[in-house]
Biopython code that builds the backbone (N, CA, C, O; Angstrom):
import numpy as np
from Bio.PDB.StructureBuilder import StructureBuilder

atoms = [
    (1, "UNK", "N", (8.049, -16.933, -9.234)),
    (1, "UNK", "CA", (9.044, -16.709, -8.198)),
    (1, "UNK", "C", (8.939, -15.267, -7.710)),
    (1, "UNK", "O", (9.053, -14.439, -8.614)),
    (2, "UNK", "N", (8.801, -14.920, -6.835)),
    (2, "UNK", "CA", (8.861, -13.566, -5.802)),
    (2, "UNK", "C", (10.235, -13.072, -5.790)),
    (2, "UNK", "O", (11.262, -13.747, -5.866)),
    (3, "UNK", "N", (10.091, -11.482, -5.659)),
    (3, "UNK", "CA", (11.173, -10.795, -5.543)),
    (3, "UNK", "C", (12.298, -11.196, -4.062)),
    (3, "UNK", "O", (11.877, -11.584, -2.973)),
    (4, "UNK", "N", (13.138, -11.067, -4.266)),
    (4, "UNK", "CA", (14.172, -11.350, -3.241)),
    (4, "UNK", "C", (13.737, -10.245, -2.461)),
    (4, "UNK", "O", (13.260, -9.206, -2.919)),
    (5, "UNK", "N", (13.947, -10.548, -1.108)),
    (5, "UNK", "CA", (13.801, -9.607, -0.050)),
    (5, "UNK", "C", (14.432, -7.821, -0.515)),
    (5, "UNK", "O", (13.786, -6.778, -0.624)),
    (6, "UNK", "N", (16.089, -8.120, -0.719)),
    (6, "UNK", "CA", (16.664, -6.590, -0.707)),
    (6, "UNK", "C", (15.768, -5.890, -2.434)),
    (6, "UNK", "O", (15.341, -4.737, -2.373)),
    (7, "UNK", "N", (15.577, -6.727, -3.871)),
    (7, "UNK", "CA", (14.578, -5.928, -4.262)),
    (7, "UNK", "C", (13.713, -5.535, -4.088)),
    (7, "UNK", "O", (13.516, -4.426, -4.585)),
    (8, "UNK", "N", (12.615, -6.168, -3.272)),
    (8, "UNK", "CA", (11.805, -5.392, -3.064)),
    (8, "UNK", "C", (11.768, -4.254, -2.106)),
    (8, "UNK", "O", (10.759, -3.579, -1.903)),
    (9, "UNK", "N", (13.169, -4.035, -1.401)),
    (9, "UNK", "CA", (13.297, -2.741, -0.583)),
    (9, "UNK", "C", (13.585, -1.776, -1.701)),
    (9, "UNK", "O", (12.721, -1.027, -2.156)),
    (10, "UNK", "N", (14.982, -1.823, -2.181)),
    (10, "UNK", "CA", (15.722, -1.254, -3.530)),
    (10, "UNK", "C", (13.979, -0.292, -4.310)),
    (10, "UNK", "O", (13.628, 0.877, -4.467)),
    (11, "UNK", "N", (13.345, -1.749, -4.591)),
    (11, "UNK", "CA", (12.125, -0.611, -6.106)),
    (11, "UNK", "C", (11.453, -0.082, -5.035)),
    (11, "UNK", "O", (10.921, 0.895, -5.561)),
    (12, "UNK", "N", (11.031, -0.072, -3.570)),
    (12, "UNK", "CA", (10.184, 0.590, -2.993)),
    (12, "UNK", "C", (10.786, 1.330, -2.463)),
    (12, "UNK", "O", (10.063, 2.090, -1.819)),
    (13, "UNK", "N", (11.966, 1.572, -2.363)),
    (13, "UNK", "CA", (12.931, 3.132, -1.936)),
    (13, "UNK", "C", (13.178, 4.335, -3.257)),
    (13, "UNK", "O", (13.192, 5.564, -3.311)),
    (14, "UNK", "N", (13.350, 3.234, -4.218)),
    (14, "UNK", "CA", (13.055, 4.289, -5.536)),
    (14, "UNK", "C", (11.568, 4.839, -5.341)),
    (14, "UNK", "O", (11.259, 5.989, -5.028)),
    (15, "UNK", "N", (11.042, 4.174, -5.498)),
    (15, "UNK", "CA", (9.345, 4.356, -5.787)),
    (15, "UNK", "C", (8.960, 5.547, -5.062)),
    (15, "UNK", "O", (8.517, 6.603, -5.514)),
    (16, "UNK", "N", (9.204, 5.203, -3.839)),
    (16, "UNK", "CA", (8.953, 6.343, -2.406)),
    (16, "UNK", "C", (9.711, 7.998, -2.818)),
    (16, "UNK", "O", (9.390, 9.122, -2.432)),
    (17, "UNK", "N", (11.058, 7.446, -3.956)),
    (17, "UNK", "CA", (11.423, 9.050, -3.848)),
    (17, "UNK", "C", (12.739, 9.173, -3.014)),
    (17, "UNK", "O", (13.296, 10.271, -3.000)),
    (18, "UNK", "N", (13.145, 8.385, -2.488)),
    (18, "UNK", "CA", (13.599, 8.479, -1.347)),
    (18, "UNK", "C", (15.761, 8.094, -1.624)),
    (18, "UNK", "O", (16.399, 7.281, -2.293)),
    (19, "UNK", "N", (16.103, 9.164, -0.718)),
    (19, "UNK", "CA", (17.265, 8.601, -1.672)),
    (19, "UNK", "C", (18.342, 7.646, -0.682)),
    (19, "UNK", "O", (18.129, 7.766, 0.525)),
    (20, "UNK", "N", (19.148, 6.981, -0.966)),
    (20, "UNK", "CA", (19.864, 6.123, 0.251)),
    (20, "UNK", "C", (19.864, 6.922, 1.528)),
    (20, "UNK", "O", (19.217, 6.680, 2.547)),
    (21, "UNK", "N", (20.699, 7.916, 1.300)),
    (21, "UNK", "CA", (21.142, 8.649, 2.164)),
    (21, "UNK", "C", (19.703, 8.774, 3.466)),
    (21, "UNK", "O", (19.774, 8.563, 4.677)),
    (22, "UNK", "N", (18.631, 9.141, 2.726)),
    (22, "UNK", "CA", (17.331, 9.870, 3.520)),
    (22, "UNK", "C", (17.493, 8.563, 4.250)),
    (22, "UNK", "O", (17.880, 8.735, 5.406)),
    (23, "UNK", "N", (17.194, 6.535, 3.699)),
    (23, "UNK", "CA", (16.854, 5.940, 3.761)),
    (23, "UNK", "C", (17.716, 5.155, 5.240)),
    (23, "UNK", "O", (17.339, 4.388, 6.126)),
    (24, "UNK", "N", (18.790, 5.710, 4.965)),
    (24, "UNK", "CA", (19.756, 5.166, 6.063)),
    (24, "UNK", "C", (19.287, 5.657, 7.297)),
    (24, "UNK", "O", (18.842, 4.996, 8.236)),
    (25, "UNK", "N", (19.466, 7.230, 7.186)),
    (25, "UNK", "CA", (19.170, 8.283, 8.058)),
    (25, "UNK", "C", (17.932, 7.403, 9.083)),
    (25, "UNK", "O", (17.942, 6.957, 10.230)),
    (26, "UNK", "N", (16.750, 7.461, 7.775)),
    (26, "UNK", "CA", (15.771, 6.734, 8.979)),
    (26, "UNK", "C", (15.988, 5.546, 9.243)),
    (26, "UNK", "O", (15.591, 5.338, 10.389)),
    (27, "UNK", "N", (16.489, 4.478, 8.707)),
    (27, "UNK", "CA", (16.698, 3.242, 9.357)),
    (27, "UNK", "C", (17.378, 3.402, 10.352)),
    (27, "UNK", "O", (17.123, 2.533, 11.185)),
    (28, "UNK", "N", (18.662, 4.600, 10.899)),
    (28, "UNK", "CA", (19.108, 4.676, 12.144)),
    (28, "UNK", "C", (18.306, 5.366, 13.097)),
    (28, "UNK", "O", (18.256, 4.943, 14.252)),
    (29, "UNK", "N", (17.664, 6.396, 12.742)),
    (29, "UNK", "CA", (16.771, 6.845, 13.761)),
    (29, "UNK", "C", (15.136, 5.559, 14.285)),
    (29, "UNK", "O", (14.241, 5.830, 15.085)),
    (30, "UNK", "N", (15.287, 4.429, 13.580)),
    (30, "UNK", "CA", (14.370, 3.389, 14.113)),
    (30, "UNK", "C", (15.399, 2.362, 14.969)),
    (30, "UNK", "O", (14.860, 1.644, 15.812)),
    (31, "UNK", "N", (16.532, 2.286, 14.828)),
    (31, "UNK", "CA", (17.338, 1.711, 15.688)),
    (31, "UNK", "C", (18.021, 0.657, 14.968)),
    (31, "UNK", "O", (18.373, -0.354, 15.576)),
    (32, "UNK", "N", (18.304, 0.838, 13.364)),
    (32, "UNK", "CA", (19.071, 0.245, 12.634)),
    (32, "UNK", "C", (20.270, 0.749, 13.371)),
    (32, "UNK", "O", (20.411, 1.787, 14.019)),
    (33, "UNK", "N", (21.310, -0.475, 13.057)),
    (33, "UNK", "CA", (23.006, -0.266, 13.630)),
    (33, "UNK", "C", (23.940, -0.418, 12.383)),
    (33, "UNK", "O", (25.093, 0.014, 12.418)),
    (34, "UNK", "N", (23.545, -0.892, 11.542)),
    (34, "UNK", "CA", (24.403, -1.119, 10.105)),
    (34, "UNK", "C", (25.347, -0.030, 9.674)),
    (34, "UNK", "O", (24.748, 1.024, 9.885)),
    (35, "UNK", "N", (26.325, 0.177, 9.261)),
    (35, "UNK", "CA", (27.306, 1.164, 9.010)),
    (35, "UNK", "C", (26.440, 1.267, 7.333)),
    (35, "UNK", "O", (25.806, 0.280, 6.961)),
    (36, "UNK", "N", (26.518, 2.716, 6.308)),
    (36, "UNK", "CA", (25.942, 2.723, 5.303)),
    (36, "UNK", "C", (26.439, 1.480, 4.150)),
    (36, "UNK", "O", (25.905, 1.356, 3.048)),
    (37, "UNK", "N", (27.338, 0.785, 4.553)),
    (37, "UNK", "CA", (28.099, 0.613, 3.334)),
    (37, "UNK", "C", (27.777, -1.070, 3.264)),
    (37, "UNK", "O", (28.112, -1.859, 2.380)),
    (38, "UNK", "N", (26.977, -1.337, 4.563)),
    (38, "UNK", "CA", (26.598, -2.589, 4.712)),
    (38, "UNK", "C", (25.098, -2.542, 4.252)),
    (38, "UNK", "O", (24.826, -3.549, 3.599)),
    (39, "UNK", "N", (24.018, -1.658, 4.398)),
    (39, "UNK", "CA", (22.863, -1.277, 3.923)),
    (39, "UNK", "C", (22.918, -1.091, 2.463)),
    (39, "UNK", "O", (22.150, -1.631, 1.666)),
    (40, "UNK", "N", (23.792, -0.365, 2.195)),
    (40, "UNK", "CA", (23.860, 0.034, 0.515)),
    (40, "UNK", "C", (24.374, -1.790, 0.011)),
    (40, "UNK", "O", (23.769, -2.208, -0.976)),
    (41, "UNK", "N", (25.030, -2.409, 0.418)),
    (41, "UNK", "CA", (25.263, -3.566, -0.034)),
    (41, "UNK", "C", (24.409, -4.737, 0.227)),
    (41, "UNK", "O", (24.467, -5.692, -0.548)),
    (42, "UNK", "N", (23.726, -4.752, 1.108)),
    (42, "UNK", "CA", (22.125, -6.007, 1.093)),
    (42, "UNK", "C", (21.461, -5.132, 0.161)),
    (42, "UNK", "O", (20.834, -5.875, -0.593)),
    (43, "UNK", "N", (21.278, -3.919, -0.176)),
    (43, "UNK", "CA", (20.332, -3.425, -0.846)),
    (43, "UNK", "C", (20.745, -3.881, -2.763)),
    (43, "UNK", "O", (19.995, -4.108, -3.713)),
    (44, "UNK", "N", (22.097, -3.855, -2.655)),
    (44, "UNK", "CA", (22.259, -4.263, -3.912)),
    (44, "UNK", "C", (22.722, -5.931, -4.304)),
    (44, "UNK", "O", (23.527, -6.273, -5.171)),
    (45, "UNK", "N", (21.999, -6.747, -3.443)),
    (45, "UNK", "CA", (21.659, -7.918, -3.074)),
    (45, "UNK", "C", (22.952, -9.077, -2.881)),
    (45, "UNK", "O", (23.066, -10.178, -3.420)),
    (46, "UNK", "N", (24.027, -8.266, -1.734)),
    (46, "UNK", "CA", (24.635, -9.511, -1.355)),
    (46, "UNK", "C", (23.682, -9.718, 0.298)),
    (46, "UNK", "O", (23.157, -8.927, 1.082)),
    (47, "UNK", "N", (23.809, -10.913, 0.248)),
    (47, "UNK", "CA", (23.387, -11.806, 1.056)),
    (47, "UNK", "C", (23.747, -11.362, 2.475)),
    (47, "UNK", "O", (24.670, -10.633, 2.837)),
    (48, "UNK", "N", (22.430, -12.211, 3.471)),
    (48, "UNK", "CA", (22.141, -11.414, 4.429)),
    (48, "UNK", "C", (23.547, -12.194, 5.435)),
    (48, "UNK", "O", (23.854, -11.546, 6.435)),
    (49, "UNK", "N", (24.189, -13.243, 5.231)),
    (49, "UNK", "CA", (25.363, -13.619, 6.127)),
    (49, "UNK", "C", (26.774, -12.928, 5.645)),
    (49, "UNK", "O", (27.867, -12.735, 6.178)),
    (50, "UNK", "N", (26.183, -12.651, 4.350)),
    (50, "UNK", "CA", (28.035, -11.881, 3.677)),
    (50, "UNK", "C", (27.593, -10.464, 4.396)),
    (50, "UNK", "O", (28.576, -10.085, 5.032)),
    (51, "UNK", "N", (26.900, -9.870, 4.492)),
    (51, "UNK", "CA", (26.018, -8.331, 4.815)),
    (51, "UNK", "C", (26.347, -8.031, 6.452)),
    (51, "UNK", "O", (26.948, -7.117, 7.017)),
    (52, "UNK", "N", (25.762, -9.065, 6.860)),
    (52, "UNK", "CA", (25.479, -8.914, 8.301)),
    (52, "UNK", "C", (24.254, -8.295, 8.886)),
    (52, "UNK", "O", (24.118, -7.655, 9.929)),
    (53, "UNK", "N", (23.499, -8.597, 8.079)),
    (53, "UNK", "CA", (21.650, -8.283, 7.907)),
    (53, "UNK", "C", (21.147, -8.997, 8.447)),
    (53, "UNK", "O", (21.969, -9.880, 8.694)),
    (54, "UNK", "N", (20.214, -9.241, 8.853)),
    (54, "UNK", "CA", (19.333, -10.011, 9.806)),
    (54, "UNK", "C", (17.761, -9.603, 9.520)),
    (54, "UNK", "O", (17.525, -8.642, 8.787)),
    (55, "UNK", "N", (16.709, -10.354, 10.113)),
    (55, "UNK", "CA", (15.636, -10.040, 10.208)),
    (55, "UNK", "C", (14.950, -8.635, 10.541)),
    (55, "UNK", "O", (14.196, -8.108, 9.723)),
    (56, "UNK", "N", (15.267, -7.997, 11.885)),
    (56, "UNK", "CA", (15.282, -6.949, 12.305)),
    (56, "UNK", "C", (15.873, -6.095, 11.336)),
    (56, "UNK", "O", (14.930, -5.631, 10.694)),
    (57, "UNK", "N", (17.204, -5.537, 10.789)),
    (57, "UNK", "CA", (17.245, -4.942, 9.720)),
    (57, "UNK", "C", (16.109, -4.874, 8.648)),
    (57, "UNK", "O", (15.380, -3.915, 8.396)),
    (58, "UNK", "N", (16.124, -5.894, 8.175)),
    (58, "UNK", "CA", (15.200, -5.947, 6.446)),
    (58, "UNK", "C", (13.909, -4.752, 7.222)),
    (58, "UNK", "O", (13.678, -3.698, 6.630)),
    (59, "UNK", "N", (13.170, -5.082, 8.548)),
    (59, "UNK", "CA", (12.207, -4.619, 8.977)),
    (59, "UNK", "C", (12.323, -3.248, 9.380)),
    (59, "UNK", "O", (11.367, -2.477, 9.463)),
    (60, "UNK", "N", (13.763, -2.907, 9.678)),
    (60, "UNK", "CA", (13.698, -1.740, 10.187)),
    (60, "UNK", "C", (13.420, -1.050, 8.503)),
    (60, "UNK", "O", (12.238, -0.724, 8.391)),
    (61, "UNK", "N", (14.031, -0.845, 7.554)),
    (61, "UNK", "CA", (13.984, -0.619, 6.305)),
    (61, "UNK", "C", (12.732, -0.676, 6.003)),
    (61, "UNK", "O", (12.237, 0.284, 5.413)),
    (62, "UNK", "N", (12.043, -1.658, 6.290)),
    (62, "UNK", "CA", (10.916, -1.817, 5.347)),
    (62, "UNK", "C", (10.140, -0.443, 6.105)),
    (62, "UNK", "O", (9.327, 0.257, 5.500)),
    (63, "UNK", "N", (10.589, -0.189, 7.653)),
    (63, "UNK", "CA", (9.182, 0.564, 8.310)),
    (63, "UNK", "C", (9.671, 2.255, 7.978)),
    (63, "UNK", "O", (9.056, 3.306, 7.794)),
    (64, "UNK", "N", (10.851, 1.924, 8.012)),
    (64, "UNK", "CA", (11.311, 3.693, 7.624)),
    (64, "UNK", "C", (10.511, 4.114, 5.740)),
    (64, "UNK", "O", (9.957, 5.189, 5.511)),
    (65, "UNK", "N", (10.652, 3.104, 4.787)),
    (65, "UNK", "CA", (10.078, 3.155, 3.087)),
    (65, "UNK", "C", (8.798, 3.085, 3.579)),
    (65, "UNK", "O", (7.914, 3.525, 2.844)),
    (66, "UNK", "N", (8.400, 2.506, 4.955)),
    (66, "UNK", "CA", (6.785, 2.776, 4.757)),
    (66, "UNK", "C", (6.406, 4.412, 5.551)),
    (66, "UNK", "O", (5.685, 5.269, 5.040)),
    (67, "UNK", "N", (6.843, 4.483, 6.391)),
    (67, "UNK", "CA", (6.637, 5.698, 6.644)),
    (67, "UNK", "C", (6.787, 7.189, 5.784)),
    (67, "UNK", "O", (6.197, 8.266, 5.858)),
    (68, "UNK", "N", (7.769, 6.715, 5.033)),
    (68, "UNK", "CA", (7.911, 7.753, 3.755)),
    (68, "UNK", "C", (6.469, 7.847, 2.755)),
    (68, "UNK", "O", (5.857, 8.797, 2.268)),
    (69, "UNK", "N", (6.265, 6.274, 2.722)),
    (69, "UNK", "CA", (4.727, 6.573, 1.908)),
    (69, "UNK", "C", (3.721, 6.920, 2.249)),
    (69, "UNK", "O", (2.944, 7.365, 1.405)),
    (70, "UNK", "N", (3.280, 6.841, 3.853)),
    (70, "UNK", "CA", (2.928, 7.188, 4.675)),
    (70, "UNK", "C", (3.058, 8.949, 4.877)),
    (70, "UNK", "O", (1.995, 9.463, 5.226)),
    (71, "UNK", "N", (3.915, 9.652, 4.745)),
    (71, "UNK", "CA", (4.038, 10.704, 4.811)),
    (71, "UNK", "C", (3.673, 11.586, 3.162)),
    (71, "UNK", "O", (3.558, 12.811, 3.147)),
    (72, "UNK", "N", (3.541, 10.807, 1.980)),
    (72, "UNK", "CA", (3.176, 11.220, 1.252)),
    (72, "UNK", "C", (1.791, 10.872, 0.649)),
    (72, "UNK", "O", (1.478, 11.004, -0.535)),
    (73, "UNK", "N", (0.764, 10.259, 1.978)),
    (73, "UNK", "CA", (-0.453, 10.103, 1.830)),
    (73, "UNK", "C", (-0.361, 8.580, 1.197)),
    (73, "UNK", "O", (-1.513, 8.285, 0.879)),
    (74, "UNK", "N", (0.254, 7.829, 0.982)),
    (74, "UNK", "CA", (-0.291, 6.402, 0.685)),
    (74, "UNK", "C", (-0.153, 5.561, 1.945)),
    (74, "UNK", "O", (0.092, 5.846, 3.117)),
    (75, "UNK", "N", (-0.418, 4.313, 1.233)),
    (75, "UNK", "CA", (-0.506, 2.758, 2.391)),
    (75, "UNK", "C", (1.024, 2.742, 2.665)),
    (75, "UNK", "O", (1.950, 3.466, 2.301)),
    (76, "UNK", "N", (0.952, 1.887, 3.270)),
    (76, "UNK", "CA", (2.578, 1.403, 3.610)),
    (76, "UNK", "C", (2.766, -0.418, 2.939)),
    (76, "UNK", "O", (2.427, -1.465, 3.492)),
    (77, "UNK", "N", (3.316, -0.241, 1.807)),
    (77, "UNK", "CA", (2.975, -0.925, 0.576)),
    (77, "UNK", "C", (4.487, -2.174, 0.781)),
    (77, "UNK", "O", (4.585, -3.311, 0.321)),
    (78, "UNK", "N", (5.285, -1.543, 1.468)),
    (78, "UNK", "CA", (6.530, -2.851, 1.861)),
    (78, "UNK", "C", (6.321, -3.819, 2.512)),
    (78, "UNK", "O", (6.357, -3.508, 3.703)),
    (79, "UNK", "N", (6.114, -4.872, 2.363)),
    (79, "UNK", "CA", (5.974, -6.205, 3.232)),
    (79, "UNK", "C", (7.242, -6.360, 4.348)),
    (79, "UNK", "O", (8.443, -6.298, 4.088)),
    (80, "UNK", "N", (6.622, -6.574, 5.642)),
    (80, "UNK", "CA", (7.506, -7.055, 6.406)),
    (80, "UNK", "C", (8.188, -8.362, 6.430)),
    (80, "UNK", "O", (7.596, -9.247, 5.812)),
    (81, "UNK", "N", (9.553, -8.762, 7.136)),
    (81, "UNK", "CA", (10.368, -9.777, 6.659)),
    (81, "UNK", "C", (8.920, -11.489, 7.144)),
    (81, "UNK", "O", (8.757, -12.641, 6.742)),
    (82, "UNK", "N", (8.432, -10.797, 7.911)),
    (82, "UNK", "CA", (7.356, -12.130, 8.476)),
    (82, "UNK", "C", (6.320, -13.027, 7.194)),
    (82, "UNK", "O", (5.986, -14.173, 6.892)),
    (83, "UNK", "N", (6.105, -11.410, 6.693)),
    (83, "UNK", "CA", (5.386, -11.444, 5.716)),
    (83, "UNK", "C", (5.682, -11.908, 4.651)),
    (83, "UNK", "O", (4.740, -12.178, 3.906)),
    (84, "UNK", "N", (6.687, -12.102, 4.303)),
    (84, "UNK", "CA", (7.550, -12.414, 3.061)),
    (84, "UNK", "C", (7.638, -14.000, 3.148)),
    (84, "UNK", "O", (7.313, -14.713, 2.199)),
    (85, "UNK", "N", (8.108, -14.501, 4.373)),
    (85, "UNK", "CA", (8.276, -15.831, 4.716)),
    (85, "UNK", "C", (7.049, -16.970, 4.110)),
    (85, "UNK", "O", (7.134, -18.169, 4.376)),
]
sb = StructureBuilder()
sb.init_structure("model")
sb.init_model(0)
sb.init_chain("A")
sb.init_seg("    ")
for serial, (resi, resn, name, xyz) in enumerate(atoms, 1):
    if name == "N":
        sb.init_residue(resn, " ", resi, " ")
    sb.init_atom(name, np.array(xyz, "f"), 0.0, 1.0, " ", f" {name:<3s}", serial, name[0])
structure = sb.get_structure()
């Protein structure tokens, strides 16, 4: 069985270094709209209709944790929500 979507954001935001706060920051500067408290909560895996998460979210997340790895010389190692499917 495969990781649920919000873990595998959660260990690849640890992994990256990266702390909510940074993580939000860039998910709004990619054009995330989520208030923090809805991000911090798909991340600690309630569900994407209790959340108000969507596809576009999970992706915006995934591209801000990849750009972080990206900026510290690796791949961009987060699967997008397409990808996951």
């Amino acid at each position: 069985m495969s990781p649920a979507a919000h873990q595998i954001l959660e260990s690849a935001r640890s992994l990256a270094g990266m702390s909510f706060d940074d993580l939000w920051l860039a998910y709004m500067a990619l054009g995330g709209n989520c208030p923090p408290r809805t991000v911090r909560a798909y991340l600690q895996g309630i569900g994407a209709d209790e959340a108000g998460h969507d596809r576009a979210d999970y992706d915006f997340l995934a591209h801000a944790i990849n750009e972080r790895f990206v900026d510290q010389g690796s791949n961009h190692p987060v699967p997008y929500r397409d990808e996951l499917d």
